[in-house]
N, C-alpha and C positions, 0 to 999 in steps of 0.2 A: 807573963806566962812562961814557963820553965818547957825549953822542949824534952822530949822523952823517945825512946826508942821506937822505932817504924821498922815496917818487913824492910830487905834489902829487893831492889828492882833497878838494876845496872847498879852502876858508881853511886857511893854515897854523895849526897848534897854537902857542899860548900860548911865546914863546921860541923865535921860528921864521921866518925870513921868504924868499918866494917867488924862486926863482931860476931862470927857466925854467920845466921842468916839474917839480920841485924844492921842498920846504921843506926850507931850509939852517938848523943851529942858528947864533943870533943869537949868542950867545956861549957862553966854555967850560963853563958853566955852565947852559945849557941841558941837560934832562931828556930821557931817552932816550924816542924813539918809535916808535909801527908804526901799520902800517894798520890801520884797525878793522872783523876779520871775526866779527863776533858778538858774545859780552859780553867784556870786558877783562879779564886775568887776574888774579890777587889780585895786589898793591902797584900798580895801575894804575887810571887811570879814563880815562874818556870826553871828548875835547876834539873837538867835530866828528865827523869821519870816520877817528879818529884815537885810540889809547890809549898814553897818556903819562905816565912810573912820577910815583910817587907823592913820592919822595923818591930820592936818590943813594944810598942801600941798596938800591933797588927792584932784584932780579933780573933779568937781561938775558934779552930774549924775541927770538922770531924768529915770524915766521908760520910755520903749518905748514904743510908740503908734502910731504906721504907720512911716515915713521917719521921720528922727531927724532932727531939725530945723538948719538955720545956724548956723555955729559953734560949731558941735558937728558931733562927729560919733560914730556909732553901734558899740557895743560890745558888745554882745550877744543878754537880751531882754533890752537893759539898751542905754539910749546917755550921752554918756561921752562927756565934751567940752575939745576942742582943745587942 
């Protein structure tokens, strides 16, 4: 999973650097991220204001926002896919 750009909320995470209002991944190889609304979900931990997968296996997440779309379930405030 390719990560991609997220709002900026303090210091960019680890593999990450400020563009704007923006952390942009530093290279292709940077780890996928989100914003951090509560605890982070399993294959993820806590960088800042920020959870950021664990490894390149780690499940693609989305913040939730009302019911998760197909192919995904809740896990806390976060949808994790299948």
């Amino acid at each position: 999973m390719a990560a991609e750009p997220i709002l900026k909320n303090g210091p960019c995470p680890n593999g990450y650097h400020q563009e704007g209002n923006y952390c942009v991944p530093s290279s292709p190889n940077a780890m996928h991220a989100v914003p951090k609304n509560g605890p982070c979900p399993n294959g993820y931990h806590q960088e800042g204001n920020y959870c950021v997968a664990n490894n390149a296996n780690s499940k693609h997440v989305i913040p939730k926002v009302g019911p998760c779309p197909n192919g995904y379930h809740t896990e806390g405030n976060y949808c994790v896919k299948n």
